[in-house]
PDB file of N, CA, C and O in Angstrom:
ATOM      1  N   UNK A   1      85.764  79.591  81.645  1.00  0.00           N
ATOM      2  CA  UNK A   1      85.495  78.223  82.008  1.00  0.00           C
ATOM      3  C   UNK A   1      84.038  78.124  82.426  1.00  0.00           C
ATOM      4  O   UNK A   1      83.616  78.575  83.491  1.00  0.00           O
ATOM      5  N   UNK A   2      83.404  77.594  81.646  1.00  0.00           N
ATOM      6  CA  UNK A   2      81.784  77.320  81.795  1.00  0.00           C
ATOM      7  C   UNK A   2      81.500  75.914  82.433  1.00  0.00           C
ATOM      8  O   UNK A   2      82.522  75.229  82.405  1.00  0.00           O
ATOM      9  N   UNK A   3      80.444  75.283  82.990  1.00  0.00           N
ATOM     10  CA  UNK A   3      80.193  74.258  83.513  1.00  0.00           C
ATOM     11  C   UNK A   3      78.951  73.970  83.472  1.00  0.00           C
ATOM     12  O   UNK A   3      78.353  74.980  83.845  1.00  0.00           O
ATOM     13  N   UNK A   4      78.093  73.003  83.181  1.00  0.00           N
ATOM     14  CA  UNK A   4      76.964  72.340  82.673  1.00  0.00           C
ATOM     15  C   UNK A   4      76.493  73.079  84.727  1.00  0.00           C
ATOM     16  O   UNK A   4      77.081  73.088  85.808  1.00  0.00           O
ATOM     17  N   UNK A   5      75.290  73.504  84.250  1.00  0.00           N
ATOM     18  CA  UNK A   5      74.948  73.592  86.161  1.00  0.00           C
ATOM     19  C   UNK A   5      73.864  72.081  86.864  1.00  0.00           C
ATOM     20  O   UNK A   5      73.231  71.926  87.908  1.00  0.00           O
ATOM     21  N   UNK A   6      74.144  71.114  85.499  1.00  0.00           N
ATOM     22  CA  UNK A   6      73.749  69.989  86.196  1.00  0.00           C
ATOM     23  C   UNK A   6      75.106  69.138  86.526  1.00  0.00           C
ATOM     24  O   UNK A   6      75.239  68.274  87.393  1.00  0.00           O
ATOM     25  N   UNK A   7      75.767  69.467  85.891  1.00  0.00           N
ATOM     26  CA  UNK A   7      77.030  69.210  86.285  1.00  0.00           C
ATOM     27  C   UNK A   7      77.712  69.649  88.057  1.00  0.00           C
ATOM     28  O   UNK A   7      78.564  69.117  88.768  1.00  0.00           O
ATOM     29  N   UNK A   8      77.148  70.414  88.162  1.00  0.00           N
ATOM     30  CA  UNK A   8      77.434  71.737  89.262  1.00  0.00           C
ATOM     31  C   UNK A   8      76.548  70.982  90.516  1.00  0.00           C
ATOM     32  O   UNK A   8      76.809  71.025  91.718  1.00  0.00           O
ATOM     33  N   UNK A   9      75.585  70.383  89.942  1.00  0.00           N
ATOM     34  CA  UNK A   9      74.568  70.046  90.837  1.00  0.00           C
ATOM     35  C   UNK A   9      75.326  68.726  91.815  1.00  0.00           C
ATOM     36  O   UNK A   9      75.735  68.643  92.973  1.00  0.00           O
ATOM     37  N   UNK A  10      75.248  67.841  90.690  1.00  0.00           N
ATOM     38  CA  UNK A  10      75.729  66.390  91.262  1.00  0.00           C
ATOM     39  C   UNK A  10      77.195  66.311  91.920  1.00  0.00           C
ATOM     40  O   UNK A  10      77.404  65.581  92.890  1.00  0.00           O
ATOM     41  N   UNK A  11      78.168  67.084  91.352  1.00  0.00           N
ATOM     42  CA  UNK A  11      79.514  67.333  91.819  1.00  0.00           C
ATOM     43  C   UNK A  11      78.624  68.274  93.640  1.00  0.00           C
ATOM     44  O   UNK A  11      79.197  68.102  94.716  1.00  0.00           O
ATOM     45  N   UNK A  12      77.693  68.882  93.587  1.00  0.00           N
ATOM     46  CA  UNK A  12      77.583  69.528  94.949  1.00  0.00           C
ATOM     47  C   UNK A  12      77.111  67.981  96.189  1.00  0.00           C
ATOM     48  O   UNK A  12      77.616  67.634  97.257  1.00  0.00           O
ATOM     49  N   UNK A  13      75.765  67.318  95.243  1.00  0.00           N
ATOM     50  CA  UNK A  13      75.544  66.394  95.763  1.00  0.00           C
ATOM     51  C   UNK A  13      76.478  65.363  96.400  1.00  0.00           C
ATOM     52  O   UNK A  13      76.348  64.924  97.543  1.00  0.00           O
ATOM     53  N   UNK A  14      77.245  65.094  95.699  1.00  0.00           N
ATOM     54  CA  UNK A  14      78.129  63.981  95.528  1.00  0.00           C
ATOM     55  C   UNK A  14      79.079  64.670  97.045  1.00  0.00           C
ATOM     56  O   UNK A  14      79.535  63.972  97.951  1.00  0.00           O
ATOM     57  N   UNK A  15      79.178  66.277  96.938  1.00  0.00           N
ATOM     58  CA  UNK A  15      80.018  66.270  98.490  1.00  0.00           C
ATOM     59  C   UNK A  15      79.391  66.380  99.169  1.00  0.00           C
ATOM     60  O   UNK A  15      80.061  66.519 100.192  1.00  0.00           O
ATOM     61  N   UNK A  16      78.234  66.440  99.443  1.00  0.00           N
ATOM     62  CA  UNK A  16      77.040  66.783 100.181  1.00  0.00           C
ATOM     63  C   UNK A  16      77.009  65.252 101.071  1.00  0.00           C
ATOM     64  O   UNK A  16      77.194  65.333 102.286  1.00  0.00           O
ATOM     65  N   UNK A  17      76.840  64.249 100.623  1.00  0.00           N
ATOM     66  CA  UNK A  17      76.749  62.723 100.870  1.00  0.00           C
ATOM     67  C   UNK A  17      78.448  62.211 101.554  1.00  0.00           C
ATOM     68  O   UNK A  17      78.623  61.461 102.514  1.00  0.00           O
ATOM     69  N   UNK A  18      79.653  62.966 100.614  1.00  0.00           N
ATOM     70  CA  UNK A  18      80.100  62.375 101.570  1.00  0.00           C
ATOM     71  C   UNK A  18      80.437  62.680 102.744  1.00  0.00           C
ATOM     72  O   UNK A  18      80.770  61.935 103.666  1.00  0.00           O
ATOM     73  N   UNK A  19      80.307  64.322 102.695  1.00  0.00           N
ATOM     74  CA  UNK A  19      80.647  64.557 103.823  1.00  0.00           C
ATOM     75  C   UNK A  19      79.384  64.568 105.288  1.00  0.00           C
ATOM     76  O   UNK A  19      79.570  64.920 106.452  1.00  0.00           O
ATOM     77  N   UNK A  20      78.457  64.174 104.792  1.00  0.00           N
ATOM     78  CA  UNK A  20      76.942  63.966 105.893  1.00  0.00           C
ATOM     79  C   UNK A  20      77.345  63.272 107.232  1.00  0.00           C
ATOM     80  O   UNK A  20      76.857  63.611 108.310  1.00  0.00           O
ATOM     81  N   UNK A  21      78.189  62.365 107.104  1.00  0.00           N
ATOM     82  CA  UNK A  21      78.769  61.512 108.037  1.00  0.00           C
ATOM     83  C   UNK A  21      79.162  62.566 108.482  1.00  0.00           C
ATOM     84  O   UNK A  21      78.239  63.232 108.951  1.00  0.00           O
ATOM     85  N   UNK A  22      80.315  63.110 108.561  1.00  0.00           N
ATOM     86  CA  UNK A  22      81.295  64.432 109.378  1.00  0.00           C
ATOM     87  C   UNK A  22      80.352  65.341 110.311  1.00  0.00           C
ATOM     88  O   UNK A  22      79.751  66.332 109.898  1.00  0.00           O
ATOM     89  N   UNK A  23      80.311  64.844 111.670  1.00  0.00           N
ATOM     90  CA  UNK A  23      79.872  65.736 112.515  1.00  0.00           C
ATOM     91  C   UNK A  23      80.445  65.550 113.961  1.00  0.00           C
ATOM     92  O   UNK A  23      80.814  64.576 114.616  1.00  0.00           O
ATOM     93  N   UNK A  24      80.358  66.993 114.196  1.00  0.00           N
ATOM     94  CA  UNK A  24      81.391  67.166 115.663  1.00  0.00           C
ATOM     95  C   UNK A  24      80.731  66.273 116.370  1.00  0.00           C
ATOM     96  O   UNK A  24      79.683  65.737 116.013  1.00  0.00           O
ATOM     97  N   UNK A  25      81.622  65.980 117.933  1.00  0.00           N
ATOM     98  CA  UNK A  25      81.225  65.097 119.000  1.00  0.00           C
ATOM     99  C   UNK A  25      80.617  65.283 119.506  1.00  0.00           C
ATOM    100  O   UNK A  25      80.534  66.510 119.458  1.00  0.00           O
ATOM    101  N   UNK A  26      79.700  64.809 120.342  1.00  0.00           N
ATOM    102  CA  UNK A  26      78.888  64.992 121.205  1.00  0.00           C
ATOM    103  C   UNK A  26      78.624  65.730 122.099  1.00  0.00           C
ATOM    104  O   UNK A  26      77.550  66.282 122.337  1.00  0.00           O
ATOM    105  N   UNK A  27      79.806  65.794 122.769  1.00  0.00           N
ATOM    106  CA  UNK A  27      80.738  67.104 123.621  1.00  0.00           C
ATOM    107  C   UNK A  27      81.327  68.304 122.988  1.00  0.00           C
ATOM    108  O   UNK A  27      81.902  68.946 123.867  1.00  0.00           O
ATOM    109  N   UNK A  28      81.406  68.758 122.078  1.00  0.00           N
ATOM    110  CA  UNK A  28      81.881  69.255 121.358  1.00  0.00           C
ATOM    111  C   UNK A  28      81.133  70.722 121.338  1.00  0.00           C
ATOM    112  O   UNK A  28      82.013  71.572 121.203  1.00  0.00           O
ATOM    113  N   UNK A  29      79.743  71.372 121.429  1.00  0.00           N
ATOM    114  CA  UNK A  29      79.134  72.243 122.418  1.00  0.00           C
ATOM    115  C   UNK A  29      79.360  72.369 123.667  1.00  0.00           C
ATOM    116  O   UNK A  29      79.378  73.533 124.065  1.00  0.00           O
ATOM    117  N   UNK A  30      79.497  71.754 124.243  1.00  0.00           N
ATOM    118  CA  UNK A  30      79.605  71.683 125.958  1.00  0.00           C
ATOM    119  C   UNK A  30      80.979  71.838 125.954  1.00  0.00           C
ATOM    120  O   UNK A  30      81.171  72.172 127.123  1.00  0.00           O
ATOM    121  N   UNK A  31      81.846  71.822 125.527  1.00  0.00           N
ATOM    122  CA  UNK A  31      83.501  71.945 125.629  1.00  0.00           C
ATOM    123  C   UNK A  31      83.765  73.904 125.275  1.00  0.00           C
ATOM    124  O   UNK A  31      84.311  74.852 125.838  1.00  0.00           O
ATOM    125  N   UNK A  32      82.894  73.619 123.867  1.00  0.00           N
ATOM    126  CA  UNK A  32      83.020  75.555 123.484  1.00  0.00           C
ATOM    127  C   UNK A  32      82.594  76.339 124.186  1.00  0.00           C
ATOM    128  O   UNK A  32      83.099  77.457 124.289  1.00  0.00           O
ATOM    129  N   UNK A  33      81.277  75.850 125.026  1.00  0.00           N
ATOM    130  CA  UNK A  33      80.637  76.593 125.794  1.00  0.00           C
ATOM    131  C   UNK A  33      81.511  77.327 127.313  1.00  0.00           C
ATOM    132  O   UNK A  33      81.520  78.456 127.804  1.00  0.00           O
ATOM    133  N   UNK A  34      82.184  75.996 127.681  1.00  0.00           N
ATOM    134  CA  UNK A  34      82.889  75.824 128.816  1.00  0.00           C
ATOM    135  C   UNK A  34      84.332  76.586 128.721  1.00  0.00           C
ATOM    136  O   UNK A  34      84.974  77.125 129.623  1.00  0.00           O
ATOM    137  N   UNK A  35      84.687  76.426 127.053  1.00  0.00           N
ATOM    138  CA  UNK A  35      85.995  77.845 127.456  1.00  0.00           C
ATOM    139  C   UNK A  35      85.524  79.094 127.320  1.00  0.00           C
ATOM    140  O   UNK A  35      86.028  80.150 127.702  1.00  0.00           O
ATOM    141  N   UNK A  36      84.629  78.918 126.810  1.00  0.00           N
ATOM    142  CA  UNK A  36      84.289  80.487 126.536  1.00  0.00           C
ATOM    143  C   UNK A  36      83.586  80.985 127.988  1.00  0.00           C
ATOM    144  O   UNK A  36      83.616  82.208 128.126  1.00  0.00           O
ATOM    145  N   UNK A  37      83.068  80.366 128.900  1.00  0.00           N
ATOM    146  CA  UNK A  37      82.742  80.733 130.031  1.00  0.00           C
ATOM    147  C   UNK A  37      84.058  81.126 130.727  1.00  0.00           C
ATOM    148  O   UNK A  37      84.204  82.224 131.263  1.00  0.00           O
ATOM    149  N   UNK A  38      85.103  80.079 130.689  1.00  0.00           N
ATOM    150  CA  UNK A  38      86.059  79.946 131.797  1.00  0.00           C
ATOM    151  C   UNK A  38      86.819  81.791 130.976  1.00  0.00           C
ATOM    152  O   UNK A  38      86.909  82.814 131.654  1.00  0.00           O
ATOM    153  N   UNK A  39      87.144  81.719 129.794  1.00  0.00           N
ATOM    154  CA  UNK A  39      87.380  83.195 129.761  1.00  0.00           C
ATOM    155  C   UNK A  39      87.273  84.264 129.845  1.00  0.00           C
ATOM    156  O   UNK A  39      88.126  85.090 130.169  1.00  0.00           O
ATOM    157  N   UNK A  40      85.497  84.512 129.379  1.00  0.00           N
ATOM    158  CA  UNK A  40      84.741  85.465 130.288  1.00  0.00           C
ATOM    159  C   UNK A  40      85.241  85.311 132.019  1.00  0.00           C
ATOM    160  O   UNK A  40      85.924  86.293 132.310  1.00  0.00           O
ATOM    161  N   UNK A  41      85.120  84.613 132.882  1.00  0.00           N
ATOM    162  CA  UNK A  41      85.076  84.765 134.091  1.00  0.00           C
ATOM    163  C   UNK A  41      86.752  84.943 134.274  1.00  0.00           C
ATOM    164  O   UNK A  41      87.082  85.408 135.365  1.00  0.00           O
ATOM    165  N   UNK A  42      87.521  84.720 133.610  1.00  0.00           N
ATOM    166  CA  UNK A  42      88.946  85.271 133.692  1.00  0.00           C
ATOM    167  C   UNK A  42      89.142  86.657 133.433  1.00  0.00           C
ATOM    168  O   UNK A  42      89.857  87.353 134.155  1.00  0.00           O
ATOM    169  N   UNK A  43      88.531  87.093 132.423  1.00  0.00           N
ATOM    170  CA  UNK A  43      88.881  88.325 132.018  1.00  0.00           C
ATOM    171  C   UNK A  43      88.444  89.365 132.840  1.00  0.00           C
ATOM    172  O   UNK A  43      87.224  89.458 132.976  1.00  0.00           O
ATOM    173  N   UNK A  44      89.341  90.379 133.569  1.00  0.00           N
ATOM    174  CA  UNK A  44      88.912  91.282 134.422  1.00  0.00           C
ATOM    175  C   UNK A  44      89.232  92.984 133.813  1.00  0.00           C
ATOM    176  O   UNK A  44      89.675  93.326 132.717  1.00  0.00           O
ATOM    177  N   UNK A  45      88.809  93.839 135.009  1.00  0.00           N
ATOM    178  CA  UNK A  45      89.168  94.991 134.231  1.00  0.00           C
ATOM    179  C   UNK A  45      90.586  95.321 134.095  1.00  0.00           C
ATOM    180  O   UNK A  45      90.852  96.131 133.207  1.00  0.00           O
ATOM    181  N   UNK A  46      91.403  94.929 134.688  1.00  0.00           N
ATOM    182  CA  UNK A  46      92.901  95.164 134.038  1.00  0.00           C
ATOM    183  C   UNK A  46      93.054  95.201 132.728  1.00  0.00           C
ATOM    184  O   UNK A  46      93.573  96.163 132.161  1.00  0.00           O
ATOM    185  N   UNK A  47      92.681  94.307 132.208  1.00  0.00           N
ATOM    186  CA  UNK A  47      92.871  94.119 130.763  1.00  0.00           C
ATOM    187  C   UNK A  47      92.444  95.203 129.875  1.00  0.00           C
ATOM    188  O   UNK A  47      93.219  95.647 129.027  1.00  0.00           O
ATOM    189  N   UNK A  48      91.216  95.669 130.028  1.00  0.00           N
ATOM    190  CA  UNK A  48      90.643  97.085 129.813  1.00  0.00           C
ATOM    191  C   UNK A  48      91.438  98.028 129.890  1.00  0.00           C
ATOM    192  O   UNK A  48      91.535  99.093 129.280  1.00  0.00           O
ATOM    193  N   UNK A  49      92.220  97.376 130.997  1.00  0.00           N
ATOM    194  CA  UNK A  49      92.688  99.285 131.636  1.00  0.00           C
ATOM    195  C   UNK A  49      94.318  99.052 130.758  1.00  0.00           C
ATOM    196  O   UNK A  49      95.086 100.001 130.917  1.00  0.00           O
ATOM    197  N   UNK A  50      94.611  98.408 130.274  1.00  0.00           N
ATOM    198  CA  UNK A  50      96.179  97.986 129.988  1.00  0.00           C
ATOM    199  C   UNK A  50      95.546  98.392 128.501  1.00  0.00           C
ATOM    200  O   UNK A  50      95.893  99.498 128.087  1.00  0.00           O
ATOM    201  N   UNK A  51      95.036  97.947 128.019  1.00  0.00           N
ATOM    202  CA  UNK A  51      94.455  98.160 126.263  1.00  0.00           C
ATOM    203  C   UNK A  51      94.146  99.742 126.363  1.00  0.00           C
ATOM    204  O   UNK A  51      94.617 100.351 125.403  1.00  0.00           O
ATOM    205  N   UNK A  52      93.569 100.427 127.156  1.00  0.00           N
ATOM    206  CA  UNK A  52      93.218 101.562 127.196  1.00  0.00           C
ATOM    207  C   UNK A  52      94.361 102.973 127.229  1.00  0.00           C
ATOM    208  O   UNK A  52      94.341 104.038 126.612  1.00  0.00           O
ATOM    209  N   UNK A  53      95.623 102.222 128.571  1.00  0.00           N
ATOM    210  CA  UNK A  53      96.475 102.407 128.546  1.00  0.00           C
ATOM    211  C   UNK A  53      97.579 102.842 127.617  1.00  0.00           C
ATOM    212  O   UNK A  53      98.351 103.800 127.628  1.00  0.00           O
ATOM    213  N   UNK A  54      97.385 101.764 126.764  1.00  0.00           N
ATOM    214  CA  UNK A  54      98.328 101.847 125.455  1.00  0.00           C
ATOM    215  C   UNK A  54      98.254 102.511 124.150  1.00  0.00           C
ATOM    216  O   UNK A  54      98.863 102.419 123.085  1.00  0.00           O
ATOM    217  N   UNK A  55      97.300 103.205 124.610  1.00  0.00           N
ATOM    218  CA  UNK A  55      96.608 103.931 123.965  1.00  0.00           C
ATOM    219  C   UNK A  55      96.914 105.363 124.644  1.00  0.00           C
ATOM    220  O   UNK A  55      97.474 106.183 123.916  1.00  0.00           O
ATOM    221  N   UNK A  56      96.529 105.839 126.282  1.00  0.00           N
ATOM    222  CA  UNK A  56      96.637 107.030 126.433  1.00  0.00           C
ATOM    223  C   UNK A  56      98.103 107.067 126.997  1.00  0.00           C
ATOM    224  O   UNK A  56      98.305 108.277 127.097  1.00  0.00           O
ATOM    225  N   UNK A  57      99.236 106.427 127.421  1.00  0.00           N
ATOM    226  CA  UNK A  57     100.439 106.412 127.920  1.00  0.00           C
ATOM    227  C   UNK A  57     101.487 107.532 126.721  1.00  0.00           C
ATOM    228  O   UNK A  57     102.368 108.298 127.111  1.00  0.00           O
ATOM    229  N   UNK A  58     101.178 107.381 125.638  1.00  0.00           N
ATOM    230  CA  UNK A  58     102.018 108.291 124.682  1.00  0.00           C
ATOM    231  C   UNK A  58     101.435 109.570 124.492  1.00  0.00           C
ATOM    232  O   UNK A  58     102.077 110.490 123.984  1.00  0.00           O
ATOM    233  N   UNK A  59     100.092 109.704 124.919  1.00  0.00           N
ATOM    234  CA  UNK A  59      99.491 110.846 125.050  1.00  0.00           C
ATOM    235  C   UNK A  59      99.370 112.307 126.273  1.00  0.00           C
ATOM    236  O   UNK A  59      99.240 113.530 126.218  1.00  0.00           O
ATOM    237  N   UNK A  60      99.528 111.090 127.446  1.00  0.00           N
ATOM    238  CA  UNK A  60     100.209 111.590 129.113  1.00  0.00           C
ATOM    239  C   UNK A  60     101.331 111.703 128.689  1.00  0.00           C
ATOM    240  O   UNK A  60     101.424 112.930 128.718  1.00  0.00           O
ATOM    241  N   UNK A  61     102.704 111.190 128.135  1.00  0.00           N
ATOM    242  CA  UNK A  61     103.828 111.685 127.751  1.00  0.00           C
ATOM    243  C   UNK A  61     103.990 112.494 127.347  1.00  0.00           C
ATOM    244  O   UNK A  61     104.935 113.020 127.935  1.00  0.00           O
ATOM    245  N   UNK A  62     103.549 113.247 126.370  1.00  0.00           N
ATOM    246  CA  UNK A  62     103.953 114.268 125.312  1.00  0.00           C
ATOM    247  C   UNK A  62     103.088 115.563 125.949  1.00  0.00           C
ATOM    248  O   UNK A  62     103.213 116.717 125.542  1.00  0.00           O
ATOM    249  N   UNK A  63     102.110 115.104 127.121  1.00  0.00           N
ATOM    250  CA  UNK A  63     101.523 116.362 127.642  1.00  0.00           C
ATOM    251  C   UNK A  63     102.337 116.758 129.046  1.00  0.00           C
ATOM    252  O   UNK A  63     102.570 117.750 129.738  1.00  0.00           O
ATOM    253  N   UNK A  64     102.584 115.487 129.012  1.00  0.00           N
ATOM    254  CA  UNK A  64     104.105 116.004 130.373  1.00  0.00           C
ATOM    255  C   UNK A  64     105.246 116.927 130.236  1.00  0.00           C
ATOM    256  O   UNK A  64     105.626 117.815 130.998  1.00  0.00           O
ATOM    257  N   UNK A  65     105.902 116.364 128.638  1.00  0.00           N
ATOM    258  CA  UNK A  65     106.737 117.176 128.458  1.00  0.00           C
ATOM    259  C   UNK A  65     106.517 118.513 128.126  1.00  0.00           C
ATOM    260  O   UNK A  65     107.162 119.407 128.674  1.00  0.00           O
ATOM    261  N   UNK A  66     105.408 118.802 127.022  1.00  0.00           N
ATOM    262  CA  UNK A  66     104.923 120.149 127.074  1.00  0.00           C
ATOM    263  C   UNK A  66     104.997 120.659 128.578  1.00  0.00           C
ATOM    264  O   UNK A  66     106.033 121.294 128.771  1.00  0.00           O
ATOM    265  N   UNK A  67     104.321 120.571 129.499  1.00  0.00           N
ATOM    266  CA  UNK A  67     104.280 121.005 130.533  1.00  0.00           C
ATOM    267  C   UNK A  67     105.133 121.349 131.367  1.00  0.00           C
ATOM    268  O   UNK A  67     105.099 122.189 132.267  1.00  0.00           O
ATOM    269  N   UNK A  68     106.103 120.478 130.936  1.00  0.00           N
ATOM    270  CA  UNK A  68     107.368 121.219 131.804  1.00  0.00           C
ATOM    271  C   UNK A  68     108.300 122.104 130.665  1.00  0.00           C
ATOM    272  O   UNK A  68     108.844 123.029 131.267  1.00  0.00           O
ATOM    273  N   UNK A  69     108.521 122.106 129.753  1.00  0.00           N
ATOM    274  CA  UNK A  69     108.585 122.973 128.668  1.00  0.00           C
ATOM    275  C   UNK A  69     108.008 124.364 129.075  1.00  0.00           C
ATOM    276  O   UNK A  69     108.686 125.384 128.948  1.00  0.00           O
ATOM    277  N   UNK A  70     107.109 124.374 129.424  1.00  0.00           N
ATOM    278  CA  UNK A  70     106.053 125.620 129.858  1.00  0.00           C
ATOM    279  C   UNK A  70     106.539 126.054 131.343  1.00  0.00           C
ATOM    280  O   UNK A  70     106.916 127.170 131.702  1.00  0.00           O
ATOM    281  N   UNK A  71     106.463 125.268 131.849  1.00  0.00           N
ATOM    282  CA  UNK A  71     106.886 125.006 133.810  1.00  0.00           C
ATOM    283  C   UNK A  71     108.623 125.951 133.417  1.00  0.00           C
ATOM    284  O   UNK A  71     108.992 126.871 134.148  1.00  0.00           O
ATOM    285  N   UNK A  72     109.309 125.571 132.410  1.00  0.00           N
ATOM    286  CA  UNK A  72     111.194 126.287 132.558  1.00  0.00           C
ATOM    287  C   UNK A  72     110.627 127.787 132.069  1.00  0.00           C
ATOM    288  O   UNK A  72     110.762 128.791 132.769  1.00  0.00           O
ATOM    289  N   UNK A  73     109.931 127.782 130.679  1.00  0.00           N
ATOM    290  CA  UNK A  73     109.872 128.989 130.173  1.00  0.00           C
ATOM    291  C   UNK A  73     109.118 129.858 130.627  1.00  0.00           C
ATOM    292  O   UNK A  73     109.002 130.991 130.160  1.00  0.00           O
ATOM    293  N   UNK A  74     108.470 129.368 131.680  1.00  0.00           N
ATOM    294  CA  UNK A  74     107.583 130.371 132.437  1.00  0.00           C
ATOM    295  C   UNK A  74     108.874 130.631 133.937  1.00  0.00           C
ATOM    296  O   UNK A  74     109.356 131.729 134.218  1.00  0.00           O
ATOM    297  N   UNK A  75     109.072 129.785 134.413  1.00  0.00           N
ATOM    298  CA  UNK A  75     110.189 129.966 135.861  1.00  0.00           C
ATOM    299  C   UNK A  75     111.699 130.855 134.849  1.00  0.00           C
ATOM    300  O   UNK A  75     112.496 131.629 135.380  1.00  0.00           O
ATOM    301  N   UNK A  76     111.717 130.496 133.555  1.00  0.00           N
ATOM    302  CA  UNK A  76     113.094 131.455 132.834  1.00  0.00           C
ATOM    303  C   UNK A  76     111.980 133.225 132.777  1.00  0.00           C
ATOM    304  O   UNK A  76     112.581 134.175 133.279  1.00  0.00           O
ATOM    305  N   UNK A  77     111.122 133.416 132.444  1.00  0.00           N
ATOM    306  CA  UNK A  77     110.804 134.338 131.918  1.00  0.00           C
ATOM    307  C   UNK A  77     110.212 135.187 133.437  1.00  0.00           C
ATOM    308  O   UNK A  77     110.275 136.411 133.324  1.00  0.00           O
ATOM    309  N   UNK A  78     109.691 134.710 134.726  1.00  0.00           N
ATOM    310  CA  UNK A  78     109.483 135.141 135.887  1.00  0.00           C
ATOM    311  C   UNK A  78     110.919 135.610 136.369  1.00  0.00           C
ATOM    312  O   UNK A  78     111.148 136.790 136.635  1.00  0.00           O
ATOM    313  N   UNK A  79     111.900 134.577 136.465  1.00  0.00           N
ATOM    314  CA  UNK A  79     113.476 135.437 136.662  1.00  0.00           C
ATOM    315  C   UNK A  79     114.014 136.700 135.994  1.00  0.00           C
ATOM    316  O   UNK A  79     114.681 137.565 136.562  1.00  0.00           O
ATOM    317  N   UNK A  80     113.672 136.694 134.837  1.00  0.00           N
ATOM    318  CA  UNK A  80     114.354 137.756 133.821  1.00  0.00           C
ATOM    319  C   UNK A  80     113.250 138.907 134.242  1.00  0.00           C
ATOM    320  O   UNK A  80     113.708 140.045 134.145  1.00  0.00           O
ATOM    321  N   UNK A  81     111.836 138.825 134.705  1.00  0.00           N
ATOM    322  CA  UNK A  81     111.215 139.952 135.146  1.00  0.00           C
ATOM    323  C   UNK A  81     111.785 140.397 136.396  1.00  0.00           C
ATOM    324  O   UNK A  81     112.180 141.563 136.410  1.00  0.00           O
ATOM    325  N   UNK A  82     111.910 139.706 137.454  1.00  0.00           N
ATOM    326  CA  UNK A  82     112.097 139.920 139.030  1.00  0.00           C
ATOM    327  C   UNK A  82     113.767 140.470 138.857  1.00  0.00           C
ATOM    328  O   UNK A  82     114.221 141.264 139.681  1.00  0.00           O
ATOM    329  N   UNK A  83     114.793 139.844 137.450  1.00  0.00           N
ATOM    330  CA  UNK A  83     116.004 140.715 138.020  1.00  0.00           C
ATOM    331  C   UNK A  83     115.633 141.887 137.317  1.00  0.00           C
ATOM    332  O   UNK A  83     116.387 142.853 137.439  1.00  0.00           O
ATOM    333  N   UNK A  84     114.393 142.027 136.440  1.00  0.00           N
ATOM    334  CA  UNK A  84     114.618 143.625 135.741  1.00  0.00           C
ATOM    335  C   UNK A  84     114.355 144.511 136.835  1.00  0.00           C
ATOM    336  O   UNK A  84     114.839 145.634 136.984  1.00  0.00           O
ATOM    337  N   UNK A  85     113.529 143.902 137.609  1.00  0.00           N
ATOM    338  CA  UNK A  85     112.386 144.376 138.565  1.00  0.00           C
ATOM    339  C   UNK A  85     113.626 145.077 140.057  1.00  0.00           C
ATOM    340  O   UNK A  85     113.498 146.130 140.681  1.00  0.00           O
ATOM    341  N   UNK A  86     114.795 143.930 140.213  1.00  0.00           N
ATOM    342  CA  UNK A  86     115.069 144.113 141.506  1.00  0.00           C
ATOM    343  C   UNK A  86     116.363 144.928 140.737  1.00  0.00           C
ATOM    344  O   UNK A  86     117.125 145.303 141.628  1.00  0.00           O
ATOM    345  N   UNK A  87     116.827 145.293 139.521  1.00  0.00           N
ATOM    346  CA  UNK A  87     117.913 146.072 139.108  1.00  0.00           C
ATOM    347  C   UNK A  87     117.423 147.650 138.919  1.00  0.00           C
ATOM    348  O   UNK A  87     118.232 148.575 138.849  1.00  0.00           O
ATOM    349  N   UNK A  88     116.230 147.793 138.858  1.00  0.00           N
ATOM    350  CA  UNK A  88     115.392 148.906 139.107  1.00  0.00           C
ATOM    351  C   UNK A  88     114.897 149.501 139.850  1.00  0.00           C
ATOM    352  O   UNK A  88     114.503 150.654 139.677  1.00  0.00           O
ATOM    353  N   UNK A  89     114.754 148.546 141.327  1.00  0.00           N
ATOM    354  CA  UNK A  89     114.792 149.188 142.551  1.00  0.00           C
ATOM    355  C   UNK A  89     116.481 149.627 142.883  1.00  0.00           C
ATOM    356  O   UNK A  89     116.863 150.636 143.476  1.00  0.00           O
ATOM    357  N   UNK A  90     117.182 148.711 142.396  1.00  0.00           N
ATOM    358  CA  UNK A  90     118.742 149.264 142.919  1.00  0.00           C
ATOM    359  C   UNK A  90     119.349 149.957 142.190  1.00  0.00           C
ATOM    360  O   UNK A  90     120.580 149.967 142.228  1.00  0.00           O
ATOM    361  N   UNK A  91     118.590 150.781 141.263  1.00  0.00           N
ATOM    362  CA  UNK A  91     119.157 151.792 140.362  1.00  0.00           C
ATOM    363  C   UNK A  91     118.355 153.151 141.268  1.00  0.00           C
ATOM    364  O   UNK A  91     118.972 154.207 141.404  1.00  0.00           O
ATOM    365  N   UNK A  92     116.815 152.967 141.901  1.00  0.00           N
ATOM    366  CA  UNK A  92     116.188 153.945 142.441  1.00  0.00           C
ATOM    367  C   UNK A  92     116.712 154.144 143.980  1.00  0.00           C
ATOM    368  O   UNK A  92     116.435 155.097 144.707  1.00  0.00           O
ATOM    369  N   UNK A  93     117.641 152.871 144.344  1.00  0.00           N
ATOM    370  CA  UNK A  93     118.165 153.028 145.637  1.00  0.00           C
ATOM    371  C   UNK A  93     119.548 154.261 145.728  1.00  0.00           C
ATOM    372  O   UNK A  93     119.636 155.207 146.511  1.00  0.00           O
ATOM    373  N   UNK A  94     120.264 153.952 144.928  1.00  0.00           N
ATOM    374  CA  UNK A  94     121.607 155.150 144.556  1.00  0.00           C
ATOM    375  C   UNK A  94     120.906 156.201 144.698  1.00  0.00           C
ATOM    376  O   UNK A  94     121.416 157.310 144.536  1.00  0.00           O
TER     377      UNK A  94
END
């Protein structure tokens, strides 16, 4: 589909004119300006810390559980030494 680009021209013109009239209100800066202030001055560091959060909360999880994973198999494997340990003094006690 080809188009004359004077064709292209006047079809641009033609919206160009009507839409010239169409312009925001007067207020209409001073309104954008004013939420965008009022949200900046809303927004605190919680929000930071909750976005940040959601991010490291599944990461503190899975290092918790390792850790106690480690915390049994280390308290299972200290028992199984101390009864080898205390069945060997009561074999040297006889």
């Amino acid at each position: 589909m080809t188009h004359d680009p004077e064709d292209t021209d006047a079809r641009l013109e033609r919206l160009r004119l009507a839409t010239d009239p169409v312009r925001p209100r007067p207020s209409f800066a001073a309104r954008v300006a004013a939420a965008a202030s009022r949200e900046e001055a809303s927004a605190d560091w919680t929000f930071d810390l909750l976005l940040a959060a959601r991010r490291l909360v599944p990461i503190a999880a899975l290092a918790a559980a390792v850790g106690m994973i480690w915390a049994v198999q280390s308290e299972h494997a200290w028992n199984q030494a101390h009864a080898a340990n205390a069945s060997a003094e009561l074999d040297m006690q006889w």
